[in-house]
C-alpha positions as CSV (number, residue, x, y, z in Angstrom):
1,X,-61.0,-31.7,4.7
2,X,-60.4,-30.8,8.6
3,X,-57.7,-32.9,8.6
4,X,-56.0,-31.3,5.4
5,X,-56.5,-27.8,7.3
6,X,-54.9,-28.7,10.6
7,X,-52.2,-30.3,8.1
8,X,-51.9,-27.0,6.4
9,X,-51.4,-24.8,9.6
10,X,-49.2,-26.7,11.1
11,X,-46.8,-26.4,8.2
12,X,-47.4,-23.0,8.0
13,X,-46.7,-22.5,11.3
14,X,-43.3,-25.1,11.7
15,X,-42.2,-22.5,8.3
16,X,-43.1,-19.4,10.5
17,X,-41.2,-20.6,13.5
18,X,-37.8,-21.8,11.0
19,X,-38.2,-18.7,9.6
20,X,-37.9,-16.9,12.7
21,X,-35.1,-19.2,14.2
22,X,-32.8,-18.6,10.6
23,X,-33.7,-15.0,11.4
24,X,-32.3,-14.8,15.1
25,X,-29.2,-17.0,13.5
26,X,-28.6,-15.0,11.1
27,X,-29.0,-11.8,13.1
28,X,-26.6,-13.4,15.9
29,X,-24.0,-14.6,13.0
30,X,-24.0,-11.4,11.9
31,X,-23.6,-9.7,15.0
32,X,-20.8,-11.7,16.0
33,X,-18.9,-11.2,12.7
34,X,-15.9,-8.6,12.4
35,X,-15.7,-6.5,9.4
36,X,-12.4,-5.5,8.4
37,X,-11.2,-2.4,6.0
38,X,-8.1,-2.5,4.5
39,X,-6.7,0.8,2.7
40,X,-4.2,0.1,-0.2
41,X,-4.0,2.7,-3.4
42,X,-5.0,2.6,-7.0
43,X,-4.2,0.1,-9.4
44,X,-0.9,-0.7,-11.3
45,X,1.5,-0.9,-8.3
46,X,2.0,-3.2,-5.4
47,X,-0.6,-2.4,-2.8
48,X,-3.9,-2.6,-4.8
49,X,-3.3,-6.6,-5.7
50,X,-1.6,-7.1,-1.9
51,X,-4.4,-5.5,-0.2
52,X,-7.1,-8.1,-2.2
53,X,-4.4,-10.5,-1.3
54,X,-4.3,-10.4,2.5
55,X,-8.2,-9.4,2.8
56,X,-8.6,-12.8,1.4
57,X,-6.2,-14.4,3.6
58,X,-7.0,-12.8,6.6
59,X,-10.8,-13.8,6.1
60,X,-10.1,-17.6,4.9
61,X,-8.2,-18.1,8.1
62,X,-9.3,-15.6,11.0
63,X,-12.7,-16.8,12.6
64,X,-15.8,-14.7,12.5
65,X,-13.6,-11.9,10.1
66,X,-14.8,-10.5,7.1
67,X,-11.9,-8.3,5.3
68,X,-12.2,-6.2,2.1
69,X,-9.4,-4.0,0.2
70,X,-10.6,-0.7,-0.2
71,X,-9.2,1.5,-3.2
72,X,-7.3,5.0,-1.8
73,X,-5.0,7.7,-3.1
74,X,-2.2,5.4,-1.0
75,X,0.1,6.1,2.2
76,X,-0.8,9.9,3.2
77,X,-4.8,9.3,2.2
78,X,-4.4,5.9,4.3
79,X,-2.9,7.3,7.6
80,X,-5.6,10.1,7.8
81,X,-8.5,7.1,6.9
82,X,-6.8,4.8,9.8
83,X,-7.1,8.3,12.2
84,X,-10.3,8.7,11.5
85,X,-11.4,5.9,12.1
86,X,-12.7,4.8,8.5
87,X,-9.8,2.1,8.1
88,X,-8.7,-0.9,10.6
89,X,-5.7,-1.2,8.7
90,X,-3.4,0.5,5.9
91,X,-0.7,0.2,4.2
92,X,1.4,3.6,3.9
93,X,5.6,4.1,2.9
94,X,7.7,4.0,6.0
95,X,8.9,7.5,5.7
96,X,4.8,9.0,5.2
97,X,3.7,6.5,8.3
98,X,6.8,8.5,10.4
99,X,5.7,11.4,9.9
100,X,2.3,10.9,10.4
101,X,2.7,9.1,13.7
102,X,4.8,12.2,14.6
103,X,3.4,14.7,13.0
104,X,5.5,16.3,10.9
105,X,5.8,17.2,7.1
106,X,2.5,16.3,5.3
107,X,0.5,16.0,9.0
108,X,2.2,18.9,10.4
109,X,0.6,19.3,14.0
110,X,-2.1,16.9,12.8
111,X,-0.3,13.3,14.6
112,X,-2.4,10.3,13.8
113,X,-3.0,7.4,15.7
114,X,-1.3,4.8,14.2
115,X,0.9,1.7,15.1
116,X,2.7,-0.6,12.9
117,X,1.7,-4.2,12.2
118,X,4.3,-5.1,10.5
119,X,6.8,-3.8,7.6
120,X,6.2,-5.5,4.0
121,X,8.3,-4.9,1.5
122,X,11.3,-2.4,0.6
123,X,10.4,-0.4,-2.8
124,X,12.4,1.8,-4.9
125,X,12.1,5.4,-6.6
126,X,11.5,4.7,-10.4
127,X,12.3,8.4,-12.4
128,X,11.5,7.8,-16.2
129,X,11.4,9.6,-19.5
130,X,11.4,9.3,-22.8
131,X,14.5,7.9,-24.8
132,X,14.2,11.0,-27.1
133,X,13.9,13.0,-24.0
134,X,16.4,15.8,-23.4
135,X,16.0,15.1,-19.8
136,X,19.3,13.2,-18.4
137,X,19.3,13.7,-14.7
138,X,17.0,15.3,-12.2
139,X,17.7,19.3,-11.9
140,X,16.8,18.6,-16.2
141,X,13.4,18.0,-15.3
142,X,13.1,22.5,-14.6
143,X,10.7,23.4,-16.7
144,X,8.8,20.2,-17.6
145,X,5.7,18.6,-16.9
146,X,6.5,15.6,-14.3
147,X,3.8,13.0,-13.1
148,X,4.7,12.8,-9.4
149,X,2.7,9.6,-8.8
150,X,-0.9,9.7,-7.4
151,X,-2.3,12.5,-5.4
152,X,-2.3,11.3,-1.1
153,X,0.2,8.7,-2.2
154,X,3.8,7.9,-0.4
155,X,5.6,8.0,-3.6
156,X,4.6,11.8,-4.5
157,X,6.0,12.9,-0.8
158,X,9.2,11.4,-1.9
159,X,9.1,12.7,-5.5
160,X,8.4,16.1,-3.9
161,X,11.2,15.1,-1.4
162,X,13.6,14.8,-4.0
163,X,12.6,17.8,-6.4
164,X,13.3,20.0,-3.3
165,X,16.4,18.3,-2.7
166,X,17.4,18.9,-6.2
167,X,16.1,23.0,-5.5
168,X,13.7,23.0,-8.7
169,X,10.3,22.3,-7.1
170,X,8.7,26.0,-8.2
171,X,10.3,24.9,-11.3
172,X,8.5,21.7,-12.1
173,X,4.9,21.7,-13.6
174,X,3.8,18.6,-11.7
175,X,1.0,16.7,-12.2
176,X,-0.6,13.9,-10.4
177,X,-1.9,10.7,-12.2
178,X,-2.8,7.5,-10.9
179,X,-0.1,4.8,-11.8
180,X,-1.8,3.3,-15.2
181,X,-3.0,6.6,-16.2
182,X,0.6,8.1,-15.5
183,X,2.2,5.0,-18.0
184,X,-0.2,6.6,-20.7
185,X,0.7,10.3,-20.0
186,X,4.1,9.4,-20.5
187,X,3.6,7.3,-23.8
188,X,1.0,9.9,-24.9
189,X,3.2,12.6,-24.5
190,X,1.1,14.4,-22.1
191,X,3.8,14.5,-19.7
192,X,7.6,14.3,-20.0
193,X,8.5,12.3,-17.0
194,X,7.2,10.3,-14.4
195,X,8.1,9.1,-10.8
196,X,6.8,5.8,-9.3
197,X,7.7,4.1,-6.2
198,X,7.0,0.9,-6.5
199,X,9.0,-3.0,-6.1
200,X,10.7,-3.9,-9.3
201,X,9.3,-5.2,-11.7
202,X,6.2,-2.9,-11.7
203,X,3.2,-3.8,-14.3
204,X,2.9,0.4,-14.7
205,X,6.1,0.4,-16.0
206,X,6.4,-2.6,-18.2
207,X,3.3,-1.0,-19.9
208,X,5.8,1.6,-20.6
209,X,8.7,-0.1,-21.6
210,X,6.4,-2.5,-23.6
211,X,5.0,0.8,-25.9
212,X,8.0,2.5,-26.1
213,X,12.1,3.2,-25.6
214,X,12.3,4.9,-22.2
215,X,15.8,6.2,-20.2
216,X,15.7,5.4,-16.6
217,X,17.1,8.6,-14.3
218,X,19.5,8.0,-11.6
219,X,19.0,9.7,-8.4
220,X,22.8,10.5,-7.8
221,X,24.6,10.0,-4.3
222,X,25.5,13.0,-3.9
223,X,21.7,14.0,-3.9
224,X,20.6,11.1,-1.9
225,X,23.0,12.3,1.1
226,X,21.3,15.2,1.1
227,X,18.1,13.6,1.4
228,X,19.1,11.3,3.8
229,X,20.6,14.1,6.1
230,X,16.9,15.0,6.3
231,X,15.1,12.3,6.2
232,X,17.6,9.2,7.5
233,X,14.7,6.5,6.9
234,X,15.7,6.1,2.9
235,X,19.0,4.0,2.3
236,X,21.0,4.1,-1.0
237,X,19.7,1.4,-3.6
238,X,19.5,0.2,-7.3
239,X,17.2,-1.1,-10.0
240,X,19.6,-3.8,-11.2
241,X,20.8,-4.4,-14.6
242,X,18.8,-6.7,-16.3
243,X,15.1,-5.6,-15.1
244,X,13.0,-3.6,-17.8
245,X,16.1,-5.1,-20.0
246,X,18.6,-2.6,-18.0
247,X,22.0,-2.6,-19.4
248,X,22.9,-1.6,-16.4
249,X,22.4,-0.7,-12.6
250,X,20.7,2.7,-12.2
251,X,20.9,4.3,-8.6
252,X,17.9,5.6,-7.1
253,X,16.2,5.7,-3.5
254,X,15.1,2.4,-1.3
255,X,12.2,2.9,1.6
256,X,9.9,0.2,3.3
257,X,5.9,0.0,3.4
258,X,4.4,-0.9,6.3
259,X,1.0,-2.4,7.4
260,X,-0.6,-0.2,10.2
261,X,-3.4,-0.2,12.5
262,X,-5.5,2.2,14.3
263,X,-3.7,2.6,17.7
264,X,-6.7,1.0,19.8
265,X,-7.6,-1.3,17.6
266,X,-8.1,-4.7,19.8
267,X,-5.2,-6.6,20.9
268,X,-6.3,-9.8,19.9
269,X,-7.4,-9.0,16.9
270,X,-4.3,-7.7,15.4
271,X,-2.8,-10.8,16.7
272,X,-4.8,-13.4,15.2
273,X,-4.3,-11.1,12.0
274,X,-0.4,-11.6,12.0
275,X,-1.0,-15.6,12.6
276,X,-3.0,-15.4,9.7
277,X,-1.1,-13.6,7.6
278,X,2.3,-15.7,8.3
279,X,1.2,-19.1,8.1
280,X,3.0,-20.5,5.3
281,X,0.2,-21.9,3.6
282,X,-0.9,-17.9,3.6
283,X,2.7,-17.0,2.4
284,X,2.3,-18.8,-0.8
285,X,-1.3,-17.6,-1.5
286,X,0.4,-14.3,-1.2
287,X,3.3,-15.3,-3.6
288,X,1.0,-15.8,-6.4
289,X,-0.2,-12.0,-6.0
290,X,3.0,-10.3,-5.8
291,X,6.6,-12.3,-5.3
292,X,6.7,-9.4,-2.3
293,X,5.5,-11.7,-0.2
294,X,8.8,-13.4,-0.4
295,X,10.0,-10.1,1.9
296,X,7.3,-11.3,4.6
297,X,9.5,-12.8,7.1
298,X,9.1,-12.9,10.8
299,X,12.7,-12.4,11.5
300,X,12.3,-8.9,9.9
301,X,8.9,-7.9,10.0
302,X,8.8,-5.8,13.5
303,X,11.3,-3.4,11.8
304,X,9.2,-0.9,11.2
305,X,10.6,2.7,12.4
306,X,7.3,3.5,14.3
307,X,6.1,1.8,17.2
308,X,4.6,-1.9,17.0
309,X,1.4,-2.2,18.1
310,X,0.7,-4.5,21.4
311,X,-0.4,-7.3,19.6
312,X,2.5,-7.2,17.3
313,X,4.5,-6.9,20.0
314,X,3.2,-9.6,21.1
315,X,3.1,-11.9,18.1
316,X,6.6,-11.0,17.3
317,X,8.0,-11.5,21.0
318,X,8.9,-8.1,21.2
């Protein structure tokens, strides 16, 4: 029986001390682990699958890094989470990540401190309304009830940009609905028209054409020079004949989206990030998220409008 005793506290002890030692592992794993935060935007566009994407990427292939997608209103709610320090990274619109970094138009004498990773993907202005519509071109839209895409996000600064530009913004009953919710205010009949700015094809807008026969709004040249002489980070671009069954091109406006960082965030870090993110095994994880990961290309990737950060700079050769 004495024997069976001393038997029994020695296991209970040699558990006790495991215990302790999976503790103190566990503890020092833990402390040694990075957590990341990315900020992308709601779902139905590019950014909410992307973000998922590249958290998953970057944590398969950076050691001791653990990063998660975070859901936001998109590029302006992204920029003032990277300033205040409740993001490591972001992805924001090139023109709203400008602006922001010089602070201007939506963070007028509010800067943030923000440096580019790296620039994504190019993305076009989508305007769409109803076949039956009366609506033709954008100065129709006076007096309507327009979804400008969702609230904080890049593509309502350039809906706004354009309505402006146009001279009917006081005239407009806008609205702001997240991308999915916007497809069903538009087949509902809740609203008349609806701006996106997203890569083509966009799942929020083959929802749309799917439930119904749409008319696709050209933003003309003449009104894109006038935008451009104000904001000379948009070029001139098309949705091409063919996508969404197009019979043919429709004009509209092009801008990049960018990957930022918090301006101090560590050197290193953002490097082994952008060697994660470009190894081509990483490439074609990406691929089978979006196809614009097919834009991610080191040859083009430090143009980005804002300044890189150092260890972009570095990773690129700049």
């Amino acid at each position: 029986m004495k024997k069976i005793k001393r038997l029994l506290s020695v296991v209970i002890l040699f558990i006790a001390a495991a215990s302790l030692l999976f503790s103190a592992c566990s503890k020092s794993d833990e402390d040694q682990m990075k957590f990341i935060v990315i900020g992308s935007a709601s779902p139905g566009g590019v950014y909410f699958p992307l973000g998922l994407g590249i958290a998953k990427v970057i944590t398969d292939n950076v050691e001791d890094v653990f990063a998660r997608s975070e859901t936001t209103g998109g590029s302006v709610m992204n920029c003032q989470k990277l300033g205040a320090g409740s993001l490591d990274m972001g992805m924001a619109m090139a023109n709203v990540a400008h602006d922001a970094y010089e602070g201007i138009g939506s963070f007028a004498g509010d800067a943030q401190p923000v440096k580019a990773m790296f620039s994504m993907y190019p993305s076009v202005q989508h305007l769409i309304v109803s076949a039956g519509s009366d609506i033709y071109a954008v100065e129709d839209l006076a007096g309507k009830t327009v979804s400008m895409d969702t609230a904080g996000s890049g593509g309502e600064v350039v809906s706004i940009i354009i309505l402006e530009a146009a001279g009917i913004l006081d005239e407009v009953n806008t609205q702001n609905y997240p991308q999915l919710e916007a497809a069903d205010a538009l087949i509902d009949g809740t609203v008349d028209a609806v701006f996106y700015n997203l890569p083509y094809p966009s799942q929020a807008v083959e929802k749309i054409t799917g439930a119904m026969d749409v008319r696709f709004i050209p933003i003309p040249e003449n009104l894109f020079d006038d935008i451009y002489a104000e904001h000379p980070y948009f070029t001139f671009g098309v949705i091409p004949e063919g996508v969404y069954h197009l019979d043919s091109d429709v004009s509209s406006i092009m801008v990049g989206n960018l990957m930022l960082v918090h301006q101090e965030m560590d050197e290193d870090l953002v490097y082994d990030i952008l060697a994660a993110i470009f190894l081509e095994s990483s490439i074609e994880e990406l691929l089978g998220v979006h196809n614009v990961a097919s834009f991610f290309q080191i040859a083009q990737a430090s143009e980005t409008g804002i300044p890189l950060h150092p260890g972009a700079q570095r990773f690129f050769g700049r």
